[in-house]
mmCIF file of the C-alpha atoms, coordinates in Angstrom:
data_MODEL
# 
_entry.id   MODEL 
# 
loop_
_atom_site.group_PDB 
_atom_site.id 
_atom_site.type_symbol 
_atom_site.label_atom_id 
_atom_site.label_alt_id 
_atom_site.label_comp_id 
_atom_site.label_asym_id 
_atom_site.label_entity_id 
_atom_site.label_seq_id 
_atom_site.pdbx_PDB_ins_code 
_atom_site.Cartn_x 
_atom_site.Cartn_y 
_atom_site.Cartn_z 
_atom_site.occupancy 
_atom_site.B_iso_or_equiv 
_atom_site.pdbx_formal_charge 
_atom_site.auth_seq_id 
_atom_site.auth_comp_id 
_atom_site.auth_asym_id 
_atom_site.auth_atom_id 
_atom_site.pdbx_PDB_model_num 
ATOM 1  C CA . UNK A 1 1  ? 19.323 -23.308 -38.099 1.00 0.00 ? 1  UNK A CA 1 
ATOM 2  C CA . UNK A 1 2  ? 16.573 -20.736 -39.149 1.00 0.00 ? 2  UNK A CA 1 
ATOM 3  C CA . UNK A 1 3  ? 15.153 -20.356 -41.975 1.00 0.00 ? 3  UNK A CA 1 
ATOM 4  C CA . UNK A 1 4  ? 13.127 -17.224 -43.492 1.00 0.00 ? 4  UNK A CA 1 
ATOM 5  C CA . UNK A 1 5  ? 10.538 -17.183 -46.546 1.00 0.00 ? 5  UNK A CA 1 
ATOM 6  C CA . UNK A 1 6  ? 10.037 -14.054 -47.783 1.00 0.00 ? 6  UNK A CA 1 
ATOM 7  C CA . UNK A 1 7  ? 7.366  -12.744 -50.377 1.00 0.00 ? 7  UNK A CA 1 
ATOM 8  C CA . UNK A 1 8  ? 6.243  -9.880  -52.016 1.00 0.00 ? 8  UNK A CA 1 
ATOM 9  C CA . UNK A 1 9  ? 3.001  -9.059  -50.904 1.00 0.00 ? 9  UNK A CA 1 
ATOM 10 C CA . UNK A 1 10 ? 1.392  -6.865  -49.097 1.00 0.00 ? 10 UNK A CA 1 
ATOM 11 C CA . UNK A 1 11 ? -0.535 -8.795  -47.057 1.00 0.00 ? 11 UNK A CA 1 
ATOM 12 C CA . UNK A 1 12 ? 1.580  -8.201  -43.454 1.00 0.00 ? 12 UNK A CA 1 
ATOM 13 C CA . UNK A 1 13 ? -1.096 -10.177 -41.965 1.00 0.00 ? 13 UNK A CA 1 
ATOM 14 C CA . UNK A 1 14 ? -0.167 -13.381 -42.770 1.00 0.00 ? 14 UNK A CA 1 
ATOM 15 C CA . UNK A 1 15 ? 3.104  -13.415 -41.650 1.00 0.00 ? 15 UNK A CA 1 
ATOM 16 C CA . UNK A 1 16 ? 3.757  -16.297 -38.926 1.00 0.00 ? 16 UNK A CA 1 
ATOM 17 C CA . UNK A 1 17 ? 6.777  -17.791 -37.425 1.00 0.00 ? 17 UNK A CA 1 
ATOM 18 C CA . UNK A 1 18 ? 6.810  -21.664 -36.309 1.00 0.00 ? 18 UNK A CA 1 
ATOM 19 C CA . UNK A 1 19 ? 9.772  -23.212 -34.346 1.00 0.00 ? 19 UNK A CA 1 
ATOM 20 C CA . UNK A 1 20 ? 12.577 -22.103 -36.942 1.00 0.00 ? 20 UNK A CA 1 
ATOM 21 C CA . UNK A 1 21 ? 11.183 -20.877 -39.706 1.00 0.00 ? 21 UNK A CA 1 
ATOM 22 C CA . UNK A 1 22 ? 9.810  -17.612 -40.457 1.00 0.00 ? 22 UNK A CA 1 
ATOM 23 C CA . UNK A 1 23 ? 7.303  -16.778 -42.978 1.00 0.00 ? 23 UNK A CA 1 
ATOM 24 C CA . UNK A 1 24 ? 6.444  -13.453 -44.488 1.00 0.00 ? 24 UNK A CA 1 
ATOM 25 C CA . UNK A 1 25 ? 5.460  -10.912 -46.695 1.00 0.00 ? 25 UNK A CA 1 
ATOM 26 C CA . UNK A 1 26 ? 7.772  -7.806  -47.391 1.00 0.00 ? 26 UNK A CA 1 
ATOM 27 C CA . UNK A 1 27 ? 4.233  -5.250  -47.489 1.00 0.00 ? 27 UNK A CA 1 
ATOM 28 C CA . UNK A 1 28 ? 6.201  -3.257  -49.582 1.00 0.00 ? 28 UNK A CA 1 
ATOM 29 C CA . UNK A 1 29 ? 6.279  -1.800  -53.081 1.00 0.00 ? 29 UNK A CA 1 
ATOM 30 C CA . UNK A 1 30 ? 9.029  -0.785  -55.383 1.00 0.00 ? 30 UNK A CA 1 
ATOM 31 C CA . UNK A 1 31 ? 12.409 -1.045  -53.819 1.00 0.00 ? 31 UNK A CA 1 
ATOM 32 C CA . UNK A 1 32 ? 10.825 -2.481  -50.308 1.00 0.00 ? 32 UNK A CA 1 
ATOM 33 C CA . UNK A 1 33 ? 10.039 -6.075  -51.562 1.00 0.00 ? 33 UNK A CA 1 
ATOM 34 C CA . UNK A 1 34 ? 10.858 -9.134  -50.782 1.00 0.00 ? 34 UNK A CA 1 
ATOM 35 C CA . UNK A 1 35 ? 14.626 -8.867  -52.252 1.00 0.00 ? 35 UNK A CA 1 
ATOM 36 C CA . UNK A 1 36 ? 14.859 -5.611  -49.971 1.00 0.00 ? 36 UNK A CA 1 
ATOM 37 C CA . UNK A 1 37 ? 13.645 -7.091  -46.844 1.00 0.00 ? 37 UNK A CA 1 
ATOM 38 C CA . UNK A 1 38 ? 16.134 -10.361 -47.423 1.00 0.00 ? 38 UNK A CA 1 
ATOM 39 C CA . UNK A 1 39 ? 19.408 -8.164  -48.468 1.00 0.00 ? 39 UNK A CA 1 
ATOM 40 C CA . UNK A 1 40 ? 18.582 -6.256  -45.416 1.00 0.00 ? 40 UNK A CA 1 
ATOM 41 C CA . UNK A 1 41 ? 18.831 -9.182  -43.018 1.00 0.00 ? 41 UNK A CA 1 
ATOM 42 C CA . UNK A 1 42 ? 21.675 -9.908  -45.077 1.00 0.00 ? 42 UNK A CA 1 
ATOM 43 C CA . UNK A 1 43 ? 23.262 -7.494  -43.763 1.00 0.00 ? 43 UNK A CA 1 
ATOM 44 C CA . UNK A 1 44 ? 21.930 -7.087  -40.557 1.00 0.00 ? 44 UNK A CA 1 
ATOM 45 C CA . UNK A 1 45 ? 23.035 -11.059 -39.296 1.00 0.00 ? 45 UNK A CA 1 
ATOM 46 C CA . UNK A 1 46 ? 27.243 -10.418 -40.901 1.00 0.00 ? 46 UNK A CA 1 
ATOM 47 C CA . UNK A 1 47 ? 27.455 -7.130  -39.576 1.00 0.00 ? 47 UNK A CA 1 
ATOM 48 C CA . UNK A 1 48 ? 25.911 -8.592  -36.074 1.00 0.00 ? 48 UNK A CA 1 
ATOM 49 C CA . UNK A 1 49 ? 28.242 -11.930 -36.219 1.00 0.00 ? 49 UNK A CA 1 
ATOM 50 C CA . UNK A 1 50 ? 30.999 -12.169 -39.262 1.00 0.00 ? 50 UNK A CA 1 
ATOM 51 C CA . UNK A 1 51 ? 31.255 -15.366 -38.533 1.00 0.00 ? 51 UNK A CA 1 
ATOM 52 C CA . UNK A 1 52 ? 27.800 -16.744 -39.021 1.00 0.00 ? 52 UNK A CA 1 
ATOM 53 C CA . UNK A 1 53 ? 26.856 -18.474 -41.879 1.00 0.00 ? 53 UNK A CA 1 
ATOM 54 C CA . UNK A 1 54 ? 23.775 -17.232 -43.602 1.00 0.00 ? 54 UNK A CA 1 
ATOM 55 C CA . UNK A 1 55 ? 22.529 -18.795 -46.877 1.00 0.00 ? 55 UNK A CA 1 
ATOM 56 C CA . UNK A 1 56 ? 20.500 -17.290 -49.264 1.00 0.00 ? 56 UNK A CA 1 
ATOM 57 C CA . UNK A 1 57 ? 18.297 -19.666 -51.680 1.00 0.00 ? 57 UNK A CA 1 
ATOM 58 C CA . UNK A 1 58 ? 16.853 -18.336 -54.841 1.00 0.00 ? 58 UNK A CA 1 
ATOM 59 C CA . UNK A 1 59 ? 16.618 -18.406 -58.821 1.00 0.00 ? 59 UNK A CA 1 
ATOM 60 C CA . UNK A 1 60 ? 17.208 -14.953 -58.843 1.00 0.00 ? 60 UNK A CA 1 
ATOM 61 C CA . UNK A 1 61 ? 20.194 -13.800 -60.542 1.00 0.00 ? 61 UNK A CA 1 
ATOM 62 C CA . UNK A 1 62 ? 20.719 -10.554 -59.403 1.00 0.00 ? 62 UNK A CA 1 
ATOM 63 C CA . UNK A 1 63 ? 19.426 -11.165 -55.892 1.00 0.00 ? 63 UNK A CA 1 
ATOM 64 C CA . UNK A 1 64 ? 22.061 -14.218 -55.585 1.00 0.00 ? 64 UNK A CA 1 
ATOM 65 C CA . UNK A 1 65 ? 24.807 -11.664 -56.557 1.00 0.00 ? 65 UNK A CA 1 
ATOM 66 C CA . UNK A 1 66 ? 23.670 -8.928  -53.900 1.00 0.00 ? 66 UNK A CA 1 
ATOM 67 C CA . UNK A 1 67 ? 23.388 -11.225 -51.512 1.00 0.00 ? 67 UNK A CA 1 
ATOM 68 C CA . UNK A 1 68 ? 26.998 -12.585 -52.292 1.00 0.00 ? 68 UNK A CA 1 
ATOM 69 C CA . UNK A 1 69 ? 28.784 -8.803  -52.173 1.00 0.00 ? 69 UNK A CA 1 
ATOM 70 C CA . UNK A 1 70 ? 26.415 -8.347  -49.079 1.00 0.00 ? 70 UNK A CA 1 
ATOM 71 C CA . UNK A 1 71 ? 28.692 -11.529 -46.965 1.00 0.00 ? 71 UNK A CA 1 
ATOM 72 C CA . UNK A 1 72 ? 25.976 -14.264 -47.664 1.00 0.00 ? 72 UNK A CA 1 
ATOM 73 C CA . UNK A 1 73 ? 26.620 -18.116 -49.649 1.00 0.00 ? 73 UNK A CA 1 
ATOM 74 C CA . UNK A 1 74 ? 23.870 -18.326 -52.394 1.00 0.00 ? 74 UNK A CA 1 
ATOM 75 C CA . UNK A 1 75 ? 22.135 -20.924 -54.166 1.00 0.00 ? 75 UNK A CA 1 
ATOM 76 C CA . UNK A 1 76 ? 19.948 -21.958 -56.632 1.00 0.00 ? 76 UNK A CA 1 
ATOM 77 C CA . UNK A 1 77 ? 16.978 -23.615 -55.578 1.00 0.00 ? 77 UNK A CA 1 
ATOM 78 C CA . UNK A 1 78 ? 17.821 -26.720 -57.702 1.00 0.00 ? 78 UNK A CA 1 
ATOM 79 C CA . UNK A 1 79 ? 21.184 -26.780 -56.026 1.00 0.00 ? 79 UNK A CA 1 
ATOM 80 C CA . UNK A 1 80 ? 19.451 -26.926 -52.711 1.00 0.00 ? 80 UNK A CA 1 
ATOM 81 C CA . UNK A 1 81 ? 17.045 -29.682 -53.205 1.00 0.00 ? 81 UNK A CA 1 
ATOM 82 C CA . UNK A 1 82 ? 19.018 -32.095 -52.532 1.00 0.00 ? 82 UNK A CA 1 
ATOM 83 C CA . UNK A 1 83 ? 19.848 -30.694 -48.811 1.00 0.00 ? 83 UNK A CA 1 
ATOM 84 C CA . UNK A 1 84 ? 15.932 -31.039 -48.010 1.00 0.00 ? 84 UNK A CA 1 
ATOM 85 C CA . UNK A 1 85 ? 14.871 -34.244 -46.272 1.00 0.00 ? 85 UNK A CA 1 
ATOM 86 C CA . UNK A 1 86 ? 12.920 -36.731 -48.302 1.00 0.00 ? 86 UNK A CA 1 
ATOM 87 C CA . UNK A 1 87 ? 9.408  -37.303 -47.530 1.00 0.00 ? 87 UNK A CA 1 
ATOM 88 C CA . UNK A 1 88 ? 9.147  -40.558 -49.491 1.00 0.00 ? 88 UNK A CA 1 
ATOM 89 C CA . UNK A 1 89 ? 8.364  -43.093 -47.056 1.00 0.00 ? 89 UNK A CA 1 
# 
């Protein structure tokens, strides 16, 4: 499992990558944001592997339907909550 936060921002510098998951920022403006970058990669991992799953998590509408026509699950963040290990002792 990987896992990919992306942000709007331009601030390419701060992108890192630890173990799994990758953080960054899409340094774009306009149509080259964040919902670009992740539609993109989208894209890229079904067209690469049909078979993989790839799961986009977000609030937004629009981007959740995209992401949907582009081959990927989608889910609202409340949705996925629930999937994310406690850290409640």
């Amino acid at each position: 499992v990987r896992a990919w936060l992306v942000f709007d921002g331009s601030d390419t510098n701060a992108n890192f990558e630890i173990m799994n998951l990758r953080v960054m920022y899409s340094g774009g403006i306009g149509m080259h944001r964040a919902d670009r970058v992740l539609i993109d990669a989208v894209r890229y991992f079904k067209s690469s592997d049909p078979q993989l799953a790839v799961l986009l998590v977000s609030d937004d509408r629009d981007l959740r339907k995209r992401a949907r026509k582009a081959g990927a699950e989608v889910m609202a963040v409340l949705e996925f909550g629930p999937y994310l290990p406690s850290t409640r002792g």
